[in-house]
C-alpha positions, 0 to 999 in steps of 0.5 A: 157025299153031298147027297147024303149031306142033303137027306141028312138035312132034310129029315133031321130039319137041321141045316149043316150050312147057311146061306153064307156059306152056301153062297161062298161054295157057289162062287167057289164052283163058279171060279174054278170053271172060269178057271178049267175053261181059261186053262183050255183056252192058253193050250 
């Protein structure tokens, strides 16, 4: 899906998200594999 968001973007030149909200996701990723790697650690 997330490659077919990108061609989408690319040949129509319209941009589905904006840097803010491509940051958030980022920081979104990011917690949640903070997250996955302190769960492994409790266990």
């Amino acid at each position: 899906l997330i490659d077919m968001l990108d061609r989408y973007q690319r040949l129509s030149g319209n941009k589905l998200w904006d840097a803010k909200h491509e940051n958030l996701q980022n920081e979104i990723d990011r917690i949640k594999k903070e997250n996955e790697s302190m769960q492994i650690e409790l266990r």
